[in-house]
C-alpha positions in Angstrom: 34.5 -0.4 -52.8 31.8 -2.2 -53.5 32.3 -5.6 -51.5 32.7 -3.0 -48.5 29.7 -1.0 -48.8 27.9 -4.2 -49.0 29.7 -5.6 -45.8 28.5 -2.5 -44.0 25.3 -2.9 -45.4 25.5 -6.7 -44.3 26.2 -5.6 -40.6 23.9 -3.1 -40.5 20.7 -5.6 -41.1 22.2 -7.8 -38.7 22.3 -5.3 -35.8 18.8 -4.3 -36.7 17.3 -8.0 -36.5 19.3 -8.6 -33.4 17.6 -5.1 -32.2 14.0 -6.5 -33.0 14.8 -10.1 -31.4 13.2 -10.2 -27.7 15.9 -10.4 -25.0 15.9 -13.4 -22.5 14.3 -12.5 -19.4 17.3 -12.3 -16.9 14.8 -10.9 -14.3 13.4 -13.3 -11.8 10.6 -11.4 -11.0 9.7 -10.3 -15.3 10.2 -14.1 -15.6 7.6 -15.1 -12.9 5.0 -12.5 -14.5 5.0 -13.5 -18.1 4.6 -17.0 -16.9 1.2 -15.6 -15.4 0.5 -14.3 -18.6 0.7 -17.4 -20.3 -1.5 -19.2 -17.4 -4.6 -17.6 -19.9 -2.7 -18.9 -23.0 -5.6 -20.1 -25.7 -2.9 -22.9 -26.1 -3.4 -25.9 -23.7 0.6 -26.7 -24.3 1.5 -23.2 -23.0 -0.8 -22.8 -20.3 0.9 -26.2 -18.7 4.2 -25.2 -19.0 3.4 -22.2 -17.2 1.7 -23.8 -14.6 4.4 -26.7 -13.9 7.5 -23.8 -13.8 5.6 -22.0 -11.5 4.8 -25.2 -9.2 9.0 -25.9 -9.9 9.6 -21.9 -8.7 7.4 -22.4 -5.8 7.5 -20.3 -3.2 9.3 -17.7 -5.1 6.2 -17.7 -7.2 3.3 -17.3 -4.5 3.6 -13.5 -4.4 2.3 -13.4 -8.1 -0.2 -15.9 -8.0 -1.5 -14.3 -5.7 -1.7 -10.8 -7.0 -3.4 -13.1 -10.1 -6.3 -14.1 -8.1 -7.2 -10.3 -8.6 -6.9 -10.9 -12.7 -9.7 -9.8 -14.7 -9.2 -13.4 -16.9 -11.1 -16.2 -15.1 -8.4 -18.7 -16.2 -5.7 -17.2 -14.6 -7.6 -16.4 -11.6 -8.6 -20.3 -11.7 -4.9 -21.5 -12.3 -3.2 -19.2 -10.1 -5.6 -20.8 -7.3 -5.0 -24.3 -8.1 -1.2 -23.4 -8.2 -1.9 -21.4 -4.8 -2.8 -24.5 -3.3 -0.6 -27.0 -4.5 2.5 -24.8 -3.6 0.9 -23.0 -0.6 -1.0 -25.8 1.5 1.7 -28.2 1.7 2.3 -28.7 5.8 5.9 -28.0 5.7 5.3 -24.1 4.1 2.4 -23.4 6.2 4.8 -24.3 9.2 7.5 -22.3 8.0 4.6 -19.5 7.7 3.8 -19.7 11.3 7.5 -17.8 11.8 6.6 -15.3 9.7 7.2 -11.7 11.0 3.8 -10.9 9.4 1.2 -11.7 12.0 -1.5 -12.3 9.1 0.8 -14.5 7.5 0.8 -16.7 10.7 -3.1 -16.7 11.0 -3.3 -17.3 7.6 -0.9 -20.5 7.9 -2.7 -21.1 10.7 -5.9 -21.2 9.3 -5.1 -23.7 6.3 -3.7 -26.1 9.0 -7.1 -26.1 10.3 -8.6 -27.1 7.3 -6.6 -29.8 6.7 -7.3 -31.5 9.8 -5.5 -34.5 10.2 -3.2 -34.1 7.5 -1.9 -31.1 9.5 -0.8 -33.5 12.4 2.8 -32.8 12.4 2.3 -28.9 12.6 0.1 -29.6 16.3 3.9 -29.0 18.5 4.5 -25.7 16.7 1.4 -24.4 17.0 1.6 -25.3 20.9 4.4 -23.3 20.9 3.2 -20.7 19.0 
C-alpha cells in the first residue's frame, strides 16, 4: 500500500515538472520571434546566436526584422537592420523582388539596386525588362 501511494505520488511530481518545462517551439513563425527577442539579449553570446540563425533563416526571417525596425529597444532596431541588409541587399533577392506581385516590393528592390551601383550589374537585363 504504501510503495503504491508513493509510486502515484512519484508520477504525480513528474507530470507536474514536465507541466512547468517550456515546450520546444514547433512554430516557425513563434521560433523567428523569440529569436528577435533575444537580438536585445544583455548577453553578447545570445544576441549572436540570434543574429546568425536569423541570417541562416533568411528570407523566411525578413518579415520580422522588419516589423523589429519598429522596436522600442535600440538594439534590436540596430540588429534587425544590419540583418535586414545582409539578407535583404544581396543582388539575387532584390532580383527575385522585382517579380513580386506587390508593386512597392518591386520599387523597393528596385531602389536598393540603385544604391548599389555597380555591384548591381547583373540585375541591369531584368530591370530592362521590367
Amino acid at each position: 500500500m504504501r510503495l503504491a501511494t508513493l509510486t502515484i505520488l512519484a508520477g504525480c511530481l513528474v507530470a507536474l515538472a514536465a507541466a512547468r518545462e517550456p515546450k520546444p517551439t514547433t512554430d516557425p513563425d513563434r521560433k523567428i520571434e523569440q529569436l528577435i527577442e533575444q537580438l536585445g539579449s544583455s548577453k553578447f553570446r545570445v544576441r549572436e546566436a540570434a543574429a546568425k540563425e536569423l541570417l541562416v533563416l533568411g528570407k523566411r526571417a525578413i518579415p520580422a526584422l522588419r516589423k523589429a525596425l519598429q522596436s522600442t529597444d535600440p538594439d534590436v532596431r540596430l540588429r534587425a537592420q544590419l540583418l535586414l541588409n545582409q539578407i535583404g541587399s544581396g543582388v539575387p533577392n532584390l532580383i527575385e523582388e522585382l517579380a513580386d506581385k506587390d508593386p512597392k516590393v518591386r520599387q523597393v528592390a528596385a531602389q536598393k539596386l540603385e544604391s548599389l551601383g555597380d555591384k548591381a550589374l547583373s540585375a541591369v537585363p531584368i530591370l530592362v525588362k521590367g
